[in-house]
C-alpha positions in Angstrom: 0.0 0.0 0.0 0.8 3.7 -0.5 0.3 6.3 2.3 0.2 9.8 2.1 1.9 10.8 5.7 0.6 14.5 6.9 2.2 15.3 10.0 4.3 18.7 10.5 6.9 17.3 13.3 9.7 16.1 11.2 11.1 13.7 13.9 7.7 11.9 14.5 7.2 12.0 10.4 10.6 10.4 9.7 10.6 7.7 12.4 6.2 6.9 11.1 8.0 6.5 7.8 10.9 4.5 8.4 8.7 2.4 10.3 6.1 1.8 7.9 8.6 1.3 4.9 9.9 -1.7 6.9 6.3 -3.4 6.8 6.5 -2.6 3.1 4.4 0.8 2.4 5.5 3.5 0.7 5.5 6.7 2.1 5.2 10.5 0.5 5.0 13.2 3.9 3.9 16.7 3.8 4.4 19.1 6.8 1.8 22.0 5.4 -2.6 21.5 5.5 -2.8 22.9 2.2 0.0 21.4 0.1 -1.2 18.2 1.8 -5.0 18.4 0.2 -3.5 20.0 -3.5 -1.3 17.0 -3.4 -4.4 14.7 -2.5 -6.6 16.6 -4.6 -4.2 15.7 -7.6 -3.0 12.6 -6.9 -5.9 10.7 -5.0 -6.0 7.5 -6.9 -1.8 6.8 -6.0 -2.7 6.8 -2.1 -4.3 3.9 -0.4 -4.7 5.8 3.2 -3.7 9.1 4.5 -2.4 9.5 7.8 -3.1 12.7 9.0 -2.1 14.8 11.9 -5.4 17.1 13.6 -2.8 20.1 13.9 -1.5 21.6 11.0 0.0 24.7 9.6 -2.3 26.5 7.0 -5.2 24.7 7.4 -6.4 21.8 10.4 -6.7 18.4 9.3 -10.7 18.6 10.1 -10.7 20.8 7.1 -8.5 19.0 4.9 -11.4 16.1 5.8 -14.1 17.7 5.1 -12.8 19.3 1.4 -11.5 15.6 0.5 -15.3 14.4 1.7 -16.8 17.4 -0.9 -14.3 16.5 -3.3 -15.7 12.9 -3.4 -12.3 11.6 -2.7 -13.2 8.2 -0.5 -9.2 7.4 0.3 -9.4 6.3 4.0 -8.3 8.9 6.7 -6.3 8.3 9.7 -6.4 11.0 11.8 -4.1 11.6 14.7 -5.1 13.5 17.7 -3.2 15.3 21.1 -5.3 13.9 23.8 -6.7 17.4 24.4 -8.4 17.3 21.4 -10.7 13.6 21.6 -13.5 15.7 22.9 -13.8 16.7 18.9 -13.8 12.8 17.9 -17.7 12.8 17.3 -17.0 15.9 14.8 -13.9 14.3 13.3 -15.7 11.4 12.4 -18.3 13.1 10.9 -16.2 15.2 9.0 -15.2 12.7 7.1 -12.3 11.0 8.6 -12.4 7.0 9.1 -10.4 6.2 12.2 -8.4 8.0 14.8 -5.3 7.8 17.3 -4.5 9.7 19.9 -1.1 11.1 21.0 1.3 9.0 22.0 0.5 6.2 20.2 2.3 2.8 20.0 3.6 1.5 16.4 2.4 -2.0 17.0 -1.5 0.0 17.3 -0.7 2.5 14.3 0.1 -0.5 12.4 -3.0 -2.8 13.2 -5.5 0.0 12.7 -3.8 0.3 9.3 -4.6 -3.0 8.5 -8.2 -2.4 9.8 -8.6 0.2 7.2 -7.1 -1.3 4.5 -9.8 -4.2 4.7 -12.1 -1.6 4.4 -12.1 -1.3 0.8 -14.7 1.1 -1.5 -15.6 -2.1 -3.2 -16.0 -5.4 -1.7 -12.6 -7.7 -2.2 -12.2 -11.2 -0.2 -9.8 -11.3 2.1 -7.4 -13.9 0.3 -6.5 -13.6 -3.4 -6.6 -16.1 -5.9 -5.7 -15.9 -9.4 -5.5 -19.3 -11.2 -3.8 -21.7 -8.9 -2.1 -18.7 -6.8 -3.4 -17.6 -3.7 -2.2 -14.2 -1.7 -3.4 -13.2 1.7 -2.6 -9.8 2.9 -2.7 -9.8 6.4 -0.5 -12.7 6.9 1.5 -11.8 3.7 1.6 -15.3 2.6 1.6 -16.7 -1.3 1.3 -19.7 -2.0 1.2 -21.5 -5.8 -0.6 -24.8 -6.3 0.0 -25.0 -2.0 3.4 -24.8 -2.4 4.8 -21.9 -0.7 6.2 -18.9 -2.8 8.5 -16.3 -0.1 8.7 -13.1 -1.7 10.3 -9.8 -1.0 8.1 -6.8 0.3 8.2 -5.0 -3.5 7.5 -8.3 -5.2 4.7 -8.9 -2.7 3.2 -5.5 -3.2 3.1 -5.9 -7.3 1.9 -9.1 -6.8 -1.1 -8.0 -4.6 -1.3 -4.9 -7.0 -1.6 -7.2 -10.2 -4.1 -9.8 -8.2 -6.8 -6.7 -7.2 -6.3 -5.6 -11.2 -6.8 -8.8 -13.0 -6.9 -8.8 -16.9 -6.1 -5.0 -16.5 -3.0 -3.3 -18.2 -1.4 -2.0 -15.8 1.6 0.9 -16.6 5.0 1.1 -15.3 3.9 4.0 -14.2 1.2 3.0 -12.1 3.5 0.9 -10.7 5.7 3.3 -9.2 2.8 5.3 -7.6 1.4 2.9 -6.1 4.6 1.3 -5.0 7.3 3.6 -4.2 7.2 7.2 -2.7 6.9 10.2 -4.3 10.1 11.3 -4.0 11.5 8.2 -5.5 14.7 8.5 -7.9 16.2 5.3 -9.6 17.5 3.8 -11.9 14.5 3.6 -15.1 14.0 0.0 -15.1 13.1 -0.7 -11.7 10.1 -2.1 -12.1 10.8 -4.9 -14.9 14.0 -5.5 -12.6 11.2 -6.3 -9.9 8.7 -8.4 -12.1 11.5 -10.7 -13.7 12.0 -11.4 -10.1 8.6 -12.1 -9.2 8.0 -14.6 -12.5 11.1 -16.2 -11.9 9.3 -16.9 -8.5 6.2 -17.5 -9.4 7.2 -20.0 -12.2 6.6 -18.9 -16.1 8.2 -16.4 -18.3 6.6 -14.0 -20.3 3.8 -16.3 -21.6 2.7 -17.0 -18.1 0.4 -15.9 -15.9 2.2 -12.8 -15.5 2.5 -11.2 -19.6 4.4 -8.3 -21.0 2.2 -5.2 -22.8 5.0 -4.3 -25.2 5.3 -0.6 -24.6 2.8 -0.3 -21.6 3.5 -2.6 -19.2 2.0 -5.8 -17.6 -1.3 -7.6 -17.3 -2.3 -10.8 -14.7 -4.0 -13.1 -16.8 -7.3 -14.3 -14.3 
């Protein structure tokens, strides 16, 4: 998953991100209320949850809510709070945002009540993926291929999981890479076919497998 990280303390920001890169997520922060909603407002199909502080320069995160809400943009919200501020929680919620967690926090609940929203899909998905004779479930981030098991690394799960909710969909390089790595990313071009290769060679098949090339676009998982 992607997450859009809004939080103005840059110590609390880069340990939250360091953290949840080493579950797997990619991260993108922005310290400022406004350039946080532009930047949601633009890109709100690349982020699968926004985490997003109450207290904010420029404009509150209960505002931030409420536009995103108007804007029809459904990305689930995260909000965190100072304790001072739960007496608001009723209005939070009904601003718009879908969970909340007071400060201090512990990583071990950030992290579950992450996986609580991302099971919260806009359309129903089951809980374990199958596609053919694969099956990936992503709360114990297991994969297994005919029952045999397949360990992959946290990128090659993450396509993987990408390809199985888009079945028989072309899907772009650069979807890929929004979806996948942060905002902020710079590599080397061909980071992405670097990653799939490794993922078919897992997986079993080459290029007329399960997992086919788009010449010139990118890839599609054949359902």
């Amino acid at each position: 998953m992607k997450i859009l990280l809004v939080e103005d303390e840059q110590k609390l920001a880069t340990a939250l991100k360091r953290g949840l890169e080493l579950q797997g997520y990619a991260v993108d922060i922005v310290g400022d209320g406004k350039k946080a909603l532009t930047r949601i407002s633009l890109h709100r199909s690349d982020y699968d949850i926004v985490i997003l502080d109450l207290m904010l320069p420029s404009m509150d995160g209960l505002e931030i809510c409420k536009q995103m809400r108007a804007e029809d943009i459904t990305v689930p919200v995260l909000v965190l709070t100072a304790r001072a501020e739960t007496d608001n929680k009723v209005k939070l919620l009904l601003s718009g945002a879908d969970d909340y967690l007071v400060k201090p926090f512990s990583f071990a609940e950030l992290s579950a009540r992450l996986r609580a929203l991302s099971r919260r899909p806009t359309e129903s998905v089951p809980e374990v993926l199958r596609s053919d004779d694969i099956e990936l479930n992503p709360v114990t981030r297991r994969v297994t291929r005919d029952g045999h098991s397949v360990p992959l690394t946290l990128k090659e799960f993450g396509l993987l999981e990408y390809f199985m909710r888009n079945p028989d969909k072309v899907v772009s390089r650069e979807d890929l890479l929004s979806h996948l790595w942060d905002f902020n990313y710079v590599g080397f071009s061909n980071v992405v076919d670097v990653h799939v290769k490794n993922l078919r060679r897992k997986l079993g098949g080459g290029d007329t497998g399960l997992l086919e090339t788009v010449r010139g676009i990118g890839y599609r998982l054949r359902a």
